[in-house]
C-alpha positions in Angstrom: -40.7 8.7 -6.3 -38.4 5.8 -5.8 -39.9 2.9 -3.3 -37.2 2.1 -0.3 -36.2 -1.8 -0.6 -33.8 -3.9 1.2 -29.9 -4.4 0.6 -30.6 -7.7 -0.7 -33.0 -6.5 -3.1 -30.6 -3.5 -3.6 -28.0 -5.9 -4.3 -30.3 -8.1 -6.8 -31.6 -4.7 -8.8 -27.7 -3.5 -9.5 -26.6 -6.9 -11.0 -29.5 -6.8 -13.1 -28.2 -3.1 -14.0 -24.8 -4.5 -14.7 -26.4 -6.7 -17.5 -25.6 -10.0 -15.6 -27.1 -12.9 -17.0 -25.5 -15.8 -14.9 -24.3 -16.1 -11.2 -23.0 -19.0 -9.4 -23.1 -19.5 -6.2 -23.8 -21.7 -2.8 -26.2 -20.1 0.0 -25.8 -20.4 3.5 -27.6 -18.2 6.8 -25.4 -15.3 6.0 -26.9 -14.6 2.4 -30.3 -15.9 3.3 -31.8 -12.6 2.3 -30.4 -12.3 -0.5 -31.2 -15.8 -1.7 -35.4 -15.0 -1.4 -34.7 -11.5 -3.3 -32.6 -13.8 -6.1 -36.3 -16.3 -5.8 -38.4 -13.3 -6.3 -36.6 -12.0 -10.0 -36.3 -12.8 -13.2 -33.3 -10.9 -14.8 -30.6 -13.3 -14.1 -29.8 -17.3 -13.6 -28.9 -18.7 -10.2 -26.3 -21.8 -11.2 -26.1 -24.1 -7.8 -22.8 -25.6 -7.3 -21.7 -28.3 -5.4 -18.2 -26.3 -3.6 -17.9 -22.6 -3.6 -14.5 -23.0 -5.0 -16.7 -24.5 -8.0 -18.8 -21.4 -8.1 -15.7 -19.2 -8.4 -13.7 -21.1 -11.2 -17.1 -21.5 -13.3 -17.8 -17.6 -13.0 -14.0 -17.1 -14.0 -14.2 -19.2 -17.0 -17.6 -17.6 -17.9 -15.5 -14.4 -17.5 -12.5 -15.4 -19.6 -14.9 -17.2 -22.5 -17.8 -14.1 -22.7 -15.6 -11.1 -21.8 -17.7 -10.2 -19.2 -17.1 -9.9 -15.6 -18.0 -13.0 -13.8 -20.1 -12.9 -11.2 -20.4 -15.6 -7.5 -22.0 -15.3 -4.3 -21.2 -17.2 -1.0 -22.0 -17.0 2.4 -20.0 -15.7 5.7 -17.0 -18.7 7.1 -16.3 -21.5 5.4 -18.3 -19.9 2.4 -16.0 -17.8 1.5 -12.9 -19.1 2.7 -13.8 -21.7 0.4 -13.2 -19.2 -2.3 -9.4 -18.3 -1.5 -8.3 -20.6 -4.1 -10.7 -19.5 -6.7 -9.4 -15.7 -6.3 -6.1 -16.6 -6.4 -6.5 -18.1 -9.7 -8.3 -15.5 -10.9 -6.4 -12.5 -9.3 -2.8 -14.7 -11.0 -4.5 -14.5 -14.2 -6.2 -11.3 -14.4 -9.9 -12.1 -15.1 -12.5 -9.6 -13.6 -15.3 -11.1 -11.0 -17.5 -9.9 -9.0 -17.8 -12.1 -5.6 -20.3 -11.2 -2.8 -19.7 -13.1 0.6 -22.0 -12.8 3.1 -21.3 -11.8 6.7 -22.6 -11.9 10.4 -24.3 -8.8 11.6 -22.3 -6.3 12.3 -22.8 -6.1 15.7 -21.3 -9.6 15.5 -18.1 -9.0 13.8 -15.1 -9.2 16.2 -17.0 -11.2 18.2 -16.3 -15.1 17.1 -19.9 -14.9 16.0 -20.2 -18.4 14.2 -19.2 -18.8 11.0 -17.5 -15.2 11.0 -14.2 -15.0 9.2 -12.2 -12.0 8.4 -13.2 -12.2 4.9 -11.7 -8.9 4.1 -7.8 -9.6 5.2 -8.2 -13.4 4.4 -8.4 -12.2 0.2 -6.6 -8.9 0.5 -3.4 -10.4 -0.9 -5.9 -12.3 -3.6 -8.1 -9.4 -4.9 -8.2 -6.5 -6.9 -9.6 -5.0 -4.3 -12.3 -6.2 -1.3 -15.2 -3.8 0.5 -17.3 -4.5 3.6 -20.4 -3.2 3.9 -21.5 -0.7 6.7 -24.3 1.5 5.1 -26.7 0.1 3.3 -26.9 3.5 1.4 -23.6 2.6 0.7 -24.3 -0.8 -1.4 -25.3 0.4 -4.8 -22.3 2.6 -5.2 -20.3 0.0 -4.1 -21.4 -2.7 -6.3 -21.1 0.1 -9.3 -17.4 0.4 -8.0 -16.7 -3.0 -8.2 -17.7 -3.8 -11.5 -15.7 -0.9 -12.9 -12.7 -1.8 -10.9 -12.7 -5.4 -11.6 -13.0 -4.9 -15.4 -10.7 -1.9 -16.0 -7.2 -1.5 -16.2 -5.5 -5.0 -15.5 -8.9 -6.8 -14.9 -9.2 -9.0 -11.4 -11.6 -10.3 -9.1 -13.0 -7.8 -5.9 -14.8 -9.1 -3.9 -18.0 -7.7 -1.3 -18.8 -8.4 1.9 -22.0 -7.9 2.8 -23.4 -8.5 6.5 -26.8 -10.0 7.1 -28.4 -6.7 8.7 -27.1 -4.7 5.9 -29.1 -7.0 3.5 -32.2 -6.6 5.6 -32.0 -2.7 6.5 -34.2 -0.4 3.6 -33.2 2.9 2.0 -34.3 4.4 -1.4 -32.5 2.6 -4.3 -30.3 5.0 -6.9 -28.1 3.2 -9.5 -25.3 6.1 -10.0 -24.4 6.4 -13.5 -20.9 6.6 -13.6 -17.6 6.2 -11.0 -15.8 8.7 -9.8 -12.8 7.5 -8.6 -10.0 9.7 -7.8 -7.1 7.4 -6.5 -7.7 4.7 -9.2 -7.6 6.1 -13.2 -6.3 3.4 -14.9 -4.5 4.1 -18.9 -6.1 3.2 -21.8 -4.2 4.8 -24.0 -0.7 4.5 -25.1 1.6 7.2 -25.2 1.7 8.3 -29.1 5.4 9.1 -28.5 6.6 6.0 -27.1 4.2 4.1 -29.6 6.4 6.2 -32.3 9.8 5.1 -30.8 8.8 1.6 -30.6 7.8 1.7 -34.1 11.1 3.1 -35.4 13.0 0.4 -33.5 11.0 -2.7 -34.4 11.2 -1.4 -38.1 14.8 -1.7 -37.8 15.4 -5.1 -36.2 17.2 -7.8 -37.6 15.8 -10.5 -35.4 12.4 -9.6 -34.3 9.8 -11.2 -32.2 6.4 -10.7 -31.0 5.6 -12.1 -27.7 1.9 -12.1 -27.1 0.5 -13.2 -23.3 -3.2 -13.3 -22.1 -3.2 -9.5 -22.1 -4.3 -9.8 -25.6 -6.5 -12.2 -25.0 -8.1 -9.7 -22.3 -8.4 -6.9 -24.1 -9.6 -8.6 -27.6 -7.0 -7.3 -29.4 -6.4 -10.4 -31.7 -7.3 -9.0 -34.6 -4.7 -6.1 -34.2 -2.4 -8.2 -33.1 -3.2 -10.8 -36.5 -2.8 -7.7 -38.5 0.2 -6.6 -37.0 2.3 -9.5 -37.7 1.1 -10.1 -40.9 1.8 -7.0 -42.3 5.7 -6.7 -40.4 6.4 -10.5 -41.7 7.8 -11.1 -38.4 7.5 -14.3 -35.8 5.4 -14.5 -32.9 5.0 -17.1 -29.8 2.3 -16.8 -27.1 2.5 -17.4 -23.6 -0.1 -20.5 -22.1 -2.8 -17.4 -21.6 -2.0 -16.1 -25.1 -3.0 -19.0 -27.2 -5.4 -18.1 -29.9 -4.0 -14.8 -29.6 -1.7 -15.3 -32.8 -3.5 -18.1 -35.0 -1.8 -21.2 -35.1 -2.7 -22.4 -38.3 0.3 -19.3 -39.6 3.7 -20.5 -40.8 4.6 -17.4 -38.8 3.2 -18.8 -35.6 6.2 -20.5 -33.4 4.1 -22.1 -30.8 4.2 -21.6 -27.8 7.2 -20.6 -25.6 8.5 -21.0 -21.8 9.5 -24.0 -20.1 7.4 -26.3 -22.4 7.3 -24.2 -25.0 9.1 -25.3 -28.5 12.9 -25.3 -29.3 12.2 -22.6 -32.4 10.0 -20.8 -30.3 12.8 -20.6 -27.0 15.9 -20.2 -29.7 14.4 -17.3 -31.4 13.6 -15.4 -28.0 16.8 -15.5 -26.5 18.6 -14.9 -29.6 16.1 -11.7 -31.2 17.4 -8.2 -31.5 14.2 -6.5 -30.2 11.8 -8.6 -28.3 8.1 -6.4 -28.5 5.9 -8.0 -25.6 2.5 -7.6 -25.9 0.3 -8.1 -22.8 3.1 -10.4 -21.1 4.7 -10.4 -17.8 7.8 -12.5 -18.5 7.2 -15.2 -15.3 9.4 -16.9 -14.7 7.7 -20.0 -16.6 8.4 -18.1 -19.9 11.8 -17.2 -19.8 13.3 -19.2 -17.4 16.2 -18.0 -15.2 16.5 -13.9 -16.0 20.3 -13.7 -15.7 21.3 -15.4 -19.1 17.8 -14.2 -20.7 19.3 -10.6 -19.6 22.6 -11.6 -21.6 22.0 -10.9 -24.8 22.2 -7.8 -26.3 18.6 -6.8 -27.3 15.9 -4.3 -27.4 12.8 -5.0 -25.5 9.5 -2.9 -26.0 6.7 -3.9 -23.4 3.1 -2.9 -24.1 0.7 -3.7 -20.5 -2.0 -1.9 -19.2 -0.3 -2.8 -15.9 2.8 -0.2 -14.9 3.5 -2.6 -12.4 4.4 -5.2 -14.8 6.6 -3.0 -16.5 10.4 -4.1 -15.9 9.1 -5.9 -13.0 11.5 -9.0 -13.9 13.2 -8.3 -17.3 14.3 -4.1 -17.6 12.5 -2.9 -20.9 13.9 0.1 -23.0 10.5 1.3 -24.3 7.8 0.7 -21.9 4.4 1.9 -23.1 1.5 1.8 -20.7 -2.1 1.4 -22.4 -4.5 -1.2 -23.4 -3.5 -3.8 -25.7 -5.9 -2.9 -28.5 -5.6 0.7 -27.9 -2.0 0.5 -28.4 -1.9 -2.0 -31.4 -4.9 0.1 -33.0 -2.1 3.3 -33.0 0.7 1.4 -34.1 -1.3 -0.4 -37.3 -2.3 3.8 -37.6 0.9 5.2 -37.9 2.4 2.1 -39.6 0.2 2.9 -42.7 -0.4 1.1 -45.6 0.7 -0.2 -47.5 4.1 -1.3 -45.9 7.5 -2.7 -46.8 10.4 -3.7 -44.3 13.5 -1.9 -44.1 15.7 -4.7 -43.6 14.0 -7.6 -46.1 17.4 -9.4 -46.5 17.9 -9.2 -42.3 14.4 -10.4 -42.0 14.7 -13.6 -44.7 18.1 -14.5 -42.8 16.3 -14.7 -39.9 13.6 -16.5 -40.8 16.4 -19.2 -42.3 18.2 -19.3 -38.8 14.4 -20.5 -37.5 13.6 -22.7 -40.1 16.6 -24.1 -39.1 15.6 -24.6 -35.5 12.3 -25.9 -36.4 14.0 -29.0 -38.0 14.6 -30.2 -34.7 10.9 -31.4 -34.7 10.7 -30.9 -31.1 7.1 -32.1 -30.0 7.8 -35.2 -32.5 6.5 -38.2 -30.3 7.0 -42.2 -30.8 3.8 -43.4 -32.7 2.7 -47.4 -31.1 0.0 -49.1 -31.3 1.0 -50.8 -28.3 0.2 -48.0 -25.7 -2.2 -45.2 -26.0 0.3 -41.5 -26.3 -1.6 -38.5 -24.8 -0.4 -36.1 -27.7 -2.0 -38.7 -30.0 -5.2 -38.3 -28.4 -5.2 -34.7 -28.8 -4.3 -34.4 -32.6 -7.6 -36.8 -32.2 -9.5 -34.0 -30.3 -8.1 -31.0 -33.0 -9.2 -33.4 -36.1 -12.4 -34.4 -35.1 -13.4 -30.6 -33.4 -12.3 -29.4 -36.5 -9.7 -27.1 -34.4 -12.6 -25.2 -33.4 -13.6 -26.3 -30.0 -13.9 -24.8 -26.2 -11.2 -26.3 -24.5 -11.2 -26.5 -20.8 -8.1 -27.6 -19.0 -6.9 -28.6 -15.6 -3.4 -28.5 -14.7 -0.2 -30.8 -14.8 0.6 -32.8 -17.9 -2.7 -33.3 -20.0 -2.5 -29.1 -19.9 0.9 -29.1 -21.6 0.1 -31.5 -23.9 -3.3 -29.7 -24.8 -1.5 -26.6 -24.9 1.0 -28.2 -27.1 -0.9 -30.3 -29.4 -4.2 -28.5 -29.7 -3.9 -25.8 -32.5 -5.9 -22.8 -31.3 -6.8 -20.1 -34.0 -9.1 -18.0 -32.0 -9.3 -16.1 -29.1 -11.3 -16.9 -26.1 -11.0 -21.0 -26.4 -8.3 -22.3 -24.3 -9.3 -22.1 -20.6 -6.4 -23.1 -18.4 -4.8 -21.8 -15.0 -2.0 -19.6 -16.0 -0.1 -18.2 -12.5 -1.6 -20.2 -9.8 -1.3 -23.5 -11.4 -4.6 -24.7 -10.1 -5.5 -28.1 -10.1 -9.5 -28.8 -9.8 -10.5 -25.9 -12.4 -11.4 -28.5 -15.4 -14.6 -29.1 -14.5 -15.9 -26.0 -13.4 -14.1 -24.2 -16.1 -16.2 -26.0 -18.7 -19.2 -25.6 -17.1 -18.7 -21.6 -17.1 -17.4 -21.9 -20.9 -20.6 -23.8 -21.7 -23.2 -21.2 -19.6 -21.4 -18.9 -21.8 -21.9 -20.3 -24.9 -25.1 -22.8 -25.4 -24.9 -25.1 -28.0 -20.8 -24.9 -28.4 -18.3 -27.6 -28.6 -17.0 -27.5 -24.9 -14.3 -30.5 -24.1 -12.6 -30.6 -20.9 -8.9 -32.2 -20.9 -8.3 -33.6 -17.5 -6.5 -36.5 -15.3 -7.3 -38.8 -13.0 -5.7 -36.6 -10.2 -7.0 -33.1 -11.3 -10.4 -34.1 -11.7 -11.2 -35.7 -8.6 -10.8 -32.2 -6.9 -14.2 -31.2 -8.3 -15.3 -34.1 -9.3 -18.5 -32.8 -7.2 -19.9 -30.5 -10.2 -21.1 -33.5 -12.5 -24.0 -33.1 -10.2 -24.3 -29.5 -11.4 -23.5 -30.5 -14.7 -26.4 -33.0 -14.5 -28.9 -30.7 -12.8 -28.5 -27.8 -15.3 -28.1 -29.9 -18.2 -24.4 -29.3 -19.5 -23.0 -31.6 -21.8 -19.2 -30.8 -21.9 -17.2 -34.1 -23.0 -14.6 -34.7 -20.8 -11.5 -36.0 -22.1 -9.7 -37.9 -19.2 -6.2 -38.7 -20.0 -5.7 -41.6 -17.1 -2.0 -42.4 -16.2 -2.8 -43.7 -12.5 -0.4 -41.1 -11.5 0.6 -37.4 -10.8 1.8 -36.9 -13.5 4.0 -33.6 -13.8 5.0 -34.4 -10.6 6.3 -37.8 -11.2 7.8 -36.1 -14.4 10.2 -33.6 -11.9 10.8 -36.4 -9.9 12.6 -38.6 -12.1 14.6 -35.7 -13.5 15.3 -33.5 -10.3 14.8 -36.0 -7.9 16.8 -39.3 -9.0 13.8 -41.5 -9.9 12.9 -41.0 -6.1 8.8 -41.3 -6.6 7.5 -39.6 -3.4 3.8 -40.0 -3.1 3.0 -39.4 -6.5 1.6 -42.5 -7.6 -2.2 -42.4 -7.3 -3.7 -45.0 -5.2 -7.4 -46.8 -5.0 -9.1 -44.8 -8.0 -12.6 -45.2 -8.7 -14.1 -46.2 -11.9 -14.8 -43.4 -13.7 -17.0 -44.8 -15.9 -19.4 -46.1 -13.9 -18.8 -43.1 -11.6 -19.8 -40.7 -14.6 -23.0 -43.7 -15.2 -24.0 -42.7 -11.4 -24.2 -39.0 -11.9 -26.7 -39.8 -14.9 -24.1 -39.3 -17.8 -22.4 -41.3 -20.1 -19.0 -42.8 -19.5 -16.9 -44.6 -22.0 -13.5 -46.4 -21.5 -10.4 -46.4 -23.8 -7.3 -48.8 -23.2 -5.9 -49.3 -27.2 -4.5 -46.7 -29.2 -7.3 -48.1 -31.9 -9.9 -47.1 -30.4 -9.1 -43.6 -29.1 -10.7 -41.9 -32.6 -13.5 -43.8 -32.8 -14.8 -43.5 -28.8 -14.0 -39.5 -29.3 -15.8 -39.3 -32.8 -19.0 -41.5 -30.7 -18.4 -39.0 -27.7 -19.2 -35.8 -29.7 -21.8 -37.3 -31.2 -24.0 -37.6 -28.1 -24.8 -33.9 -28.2 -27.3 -33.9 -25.3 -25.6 -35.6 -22.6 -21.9 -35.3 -20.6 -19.7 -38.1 -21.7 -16.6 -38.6 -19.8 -14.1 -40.8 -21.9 -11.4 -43.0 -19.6 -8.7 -42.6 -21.8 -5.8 -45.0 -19.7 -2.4 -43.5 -21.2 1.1 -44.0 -21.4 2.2 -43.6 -17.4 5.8 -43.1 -18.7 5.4 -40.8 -21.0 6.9 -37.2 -20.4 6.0 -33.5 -21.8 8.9 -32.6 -24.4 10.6 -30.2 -24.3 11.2 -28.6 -21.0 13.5 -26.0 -19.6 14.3 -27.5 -15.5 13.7 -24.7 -12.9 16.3 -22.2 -12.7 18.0 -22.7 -16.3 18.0 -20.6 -18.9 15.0 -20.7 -21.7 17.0 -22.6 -24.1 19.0 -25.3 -22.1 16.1 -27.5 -22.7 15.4 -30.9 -22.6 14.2 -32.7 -25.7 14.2 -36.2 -23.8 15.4 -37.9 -20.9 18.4 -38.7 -22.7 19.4 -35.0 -22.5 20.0 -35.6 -18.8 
């Protein structure tokens, strides 16, 4: 006969069920309990952050680089309002978490008890879904719901609120087995029919693309999706969240696309015949203004898991609702083997027309010994990681130019904020990739600004013994929004130069790891090559940059995806 515990033991016994080896987290007097239940197991690792907002971005990467749900806990107020931003990022980007907030008593709630928020309606608009606890009975079945909702379907983060009584009250502990859930039955597989249809149109384009997003990094369907375009012979361009989807290292790879994407990659988008979009939710980053996208005269076949996404921007002919590898699984089925194209000559003219935009060289950069160029120093990173790194990026310019400049043939290696756009997640990102995955290369590209925003967790970092190398491309300013200044906003540069930084060297040095500093082009190879090297400490390398230098090309907010910029000449 089962023994009653408390919630918080409750709640400690079903993550263990779930198979969760990591948890990050902060505790305060709401999650007390649960806290001295986590002290008195031994199934799972407790990783103490320094900001909750940490503790959320580091279970997201965890998420995005294992393919497991993530998993945080906070505690009631500031807690888990310090979260918001954390959810957002993940909810934007669809990576499944697990976060459990604590909560006043509920006899408290309404009642301006302190530290009580409204957690619930403060993340409604940021989660998969959110539950408050009332019953402890209620807690196990909860937490089983909320692991099958937050990986399903499109994955996302839900979140748990738990109040303190709950996690002191008893009751006999039952993990259920399965969910029974009738309002959410998410579709895994894709419609044979339409799967059919889409087949017979792709096989007769004359200008075909594939357009892969982080869907397919979600649903590890790279290998499909490898398979698929090899056999077809066709292009393919990834979104930000799809690189490593499609490896780079193919001549049919055009890079990335969007508003920093490459000319080829743009040109052959807007001008293809049938567009098949694979796990991609054409934002408004990728293709740019919808009205002339919308102009030419294509077919577009949209695979998601999502119906929501479906024609949510762009109206698709043949929408087919399934998981990614499901889908692609069916399609490689009924393709058969072996293959040959209907339209070979079509196929090779095409393929001419995009050598032809290739020529344009468009992420060709001035090479000087007199300045150090950012996209230098990440060719540096690709040669001397062998292309085979954990990359961990913040956001604004360094992310671009890592997305741009860093070949990725794998899934699962680029860690980057997609739809939010958050700033801070560097850091945390790399110390999530690196619980993850002990003993892997783990680099995080960052600058001055981004970094400072949780520049807190080289404490964690230190305490836990992570040892990510943290590639810090310094241009004393903000850079991407400098960059939209001086091309939207007449040179006009409005607070974005970055005032009274600290040495980051000796700031690195104070935290117990090792910093390095870079000013000459000369010496960028051999400080990186020296970096890696030190394999059991952090090493933060203070790369000062070019503070001019701009991400090429770029489509300006509003335009179409290819009236692009090459250079500030284009203006």
């Amino acid at each position: 006969m089962s023994v009653e515990i408390n919630g918080s033991e409750i709640l400690v016994r079903c993550l263990a069920e779930e198979g969760v080896e990591h948890v990050f987290g902060y505790p305060g007097g709401a999650v007390l309990y649960v806290y001295d239940a986590i002290y008195h197991q031994n199934r799972f690792r407790h990783i103490l952050v320094r900001h909750e907002q940490a503790a959320i971005h580091a279970a997201d990467a965890y998420a995005r680089s294992s393919g497991r749900t993530g998993v945080a806990i906070v505690t009631s107020g500031p807690g888990v309002t310090n979260t918001v931003t954390g959810l957002a990022t993940a909810h934007m980007d669809s990576i499944p978490l697990v976060v459990i907030s604590g909560q006043v008593a509920t006899h408290f709630i309404g009642q301006d008890a302190f530290q009580e928020c409204d957690a619930v309606g403060i993340t409604r608009p940021c989660v998969k879904h959110n539950f408050l606890i009332s019953d402890v009975r209620e807690l196990a079945a909860t937490v089983r719901k909320a692991f099958y909702i937050a990986r399903s379907g499109r994955p996302g983060p839900v979140l748990i609120d738990l109040p303190k009584d709950i996690s002191m009250q008893v009751c006999r502990f039952s993990y259920p087995e399965r969910v029974e859930m009738r309002s959410y039955r998410p579709i895994e597989k894709g419609h044979a029919g339409q799967i059919r249809k889409a087949l017979q149109v792709m096989l007769q384009a004359k200008r075909p693309v594939i357009y892969a997003g982080g869907g397919v990094i979600l649903s590890d369907s790279a290998p499909e999706l490898n398979q698929l375009v090899d056999k077809l012979g066709y292009p393919c361009t990834t979104t930000l969240q799809g690189l490593g989807g499609y490896r780079a290292s193919s001549k049919q790879y055009l890079g990335m696309l969007g508003m920093h994407g490459t000319y080829e990659a743009n040109c052959a988008v807007q001008n293809s015949d049938v567009l098949i979009a694979i796990g991609a939710r054409f934002d408004d980053r990728v293709i740019g203004n919808p009205e002339p996208f919308a102009k030419q005269d294509r077919r577009i076949i949209h695979i998601d898991v999502d119906p929501s996404s479906i024609s949510k921007r762009v109206k698709v002919d043949i929408p087919i609702v399934g998981n990614a590898k499901d889908v692609l699984q069916e399609m490689l089925s009924q393709l058969g083997t072996p293959y040959t194209p209907n339209n070979p000559g079509a196929l090779s003219a095409w393929w001419n027309e995009i050598e032809g935009w290739r020529k344009k060289s468009c992420l060709a950069y001035e090479k000087t010994d007199q300045v150090v160029k950012p996209q230098f120093v990440i060719e540096k990173l690709w040669e001397i990681t062998e292309g085979d790194a954990f990359i961990a990026s913040d956001v604004g310019q360094h992310q671009m130019w890592a997305a741009q400049y860093y070949g990725f043939d794998k899934p699962r290696r680029w860690f980057s904020s997609g739809g939010l756009g958050t700033m801070g997640v560097g850091l945390p990102y790399a110390m999530g990739v690196q619980m993850a995955n002990p003993g892997a290369i783990v680099a995080c590209v960052t600058g001055e600004a981004s970094f400072q925003m949780n520049i807190q967790e080289l404490a964690t970092c230190k305490q836990y013994n992570l040892t990510p190398k943290i590639i810090l491309l310094n241009n004393g300013v903000l850079g991407m929004v400098r960059q939209w200044q001086r091309i939207d906003y007449a040179s006009r540069y409005s607070e974005s130069y970055v005032a009274a930084l600290p040495d980051f060297t000796r700031l690195a040095e104070s935290y117990g790891h090792v910093g390095m500093k870079v000013e000459k082009a000369a010496d960028v190879e051999a400080a990186l090559r020296e970096a890696f090297a030190i394999k059991d400490k952090l090493v933060l390398v203070n790369i000062l940059i070019d503070s001019t230098e701009n991400v090429w090309p770029m489509v300006r907010p509003g335009r179409g995806l290819t009236e692009m910029l090459m250079r500030l000449e284009d203006l």
